[in-house]
C-alpha positions, 0 to 999 in steps of 0.5 A: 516470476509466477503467473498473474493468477499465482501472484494474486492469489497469494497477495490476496490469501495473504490479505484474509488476516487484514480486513477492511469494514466498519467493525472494530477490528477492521478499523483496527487493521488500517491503523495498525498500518500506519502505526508500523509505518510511522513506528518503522519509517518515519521518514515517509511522515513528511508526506502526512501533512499536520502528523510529521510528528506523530507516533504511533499512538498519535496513530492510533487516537486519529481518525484521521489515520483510521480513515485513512488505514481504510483507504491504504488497504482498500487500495491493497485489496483492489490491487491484489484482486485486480492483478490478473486483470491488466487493463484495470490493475495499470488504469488503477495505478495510473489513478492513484498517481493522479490522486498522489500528485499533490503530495510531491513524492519521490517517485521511488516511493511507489516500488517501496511502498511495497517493502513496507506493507510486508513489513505490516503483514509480518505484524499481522501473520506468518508471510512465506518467502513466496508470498513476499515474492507475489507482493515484490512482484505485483509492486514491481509491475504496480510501480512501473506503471506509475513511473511511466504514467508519472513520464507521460505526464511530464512530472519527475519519475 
């Protein structure tokens, strides 16, 4: 494994080509995630409560999901500029499972999550083999603490 400081600033060089803001393109961005998303796997649709049938044009007329494509990768930038940092990165983690908890989700989902947004970043720019290693392994580390928070909570993990 790469050190923290090479894994972030890989993830985070690799995050320039989706920017998040109020501008047209920045919107753009977080719907075009969700698009990818319920384009490649629509299995994870169930967890979208009212949109388990939509396409990704349903996507991209929502503004639902250009809040929501906001916050995805908001929480992707926090994620990659707070790697180096662990106190923050696992106290971030624990927190959006306290805000994930209602959703019922498989807990195999926090590591695979991180296969789809590679997947989204190839739509978006060319993504090494490196680069998708520094993803895989901020996930790895990202997921861990999720399951062990999700233990210590007493919830399935």
């Amino acid at each position: 494994m790469s050190s923290r400081a090479e894994i972030a600033k890989r993830c985070k060089d690799s995050m320039e080509c989706c920017k998040i803001g109020t501008g047209a393109g920045e919107l753009q961005n977080g719907k075009d995630f969700y698009k990818f998303m319920f384009g490649n796997f629509p299995d994870l649709r169930v967890y979208f409560k009212g949109a388990e049938k939509f396409t990704p044009d349903d996507v991209q007329k929502s503004e639902r999901f250009e809040k929501q494509g906001q916050r995805i990768l908001l929480a992707c930038h926090i994620l990659a500029d707070t790697f180096e940092d662990d106190m923050t990165f696992k106290a971030y983690a624990r927190e959006t499972v306290n805000r994930h908890r209602q959703f019922k989700m498989d807990p195999a989902l926090w590591n695979a999550f991180f296969a789809v947004f590679i997947g989204y970043l190839e739509t978006k720019t060319k993504v090494d083999d490196a680069t998708k290693k520094a993803w895989t392994d901020l996930g790895k580390v990202f997921s861990d603490e999720c399951l062990d928070h999700l233990k210590n909570l007493g919830l399935p993990h």
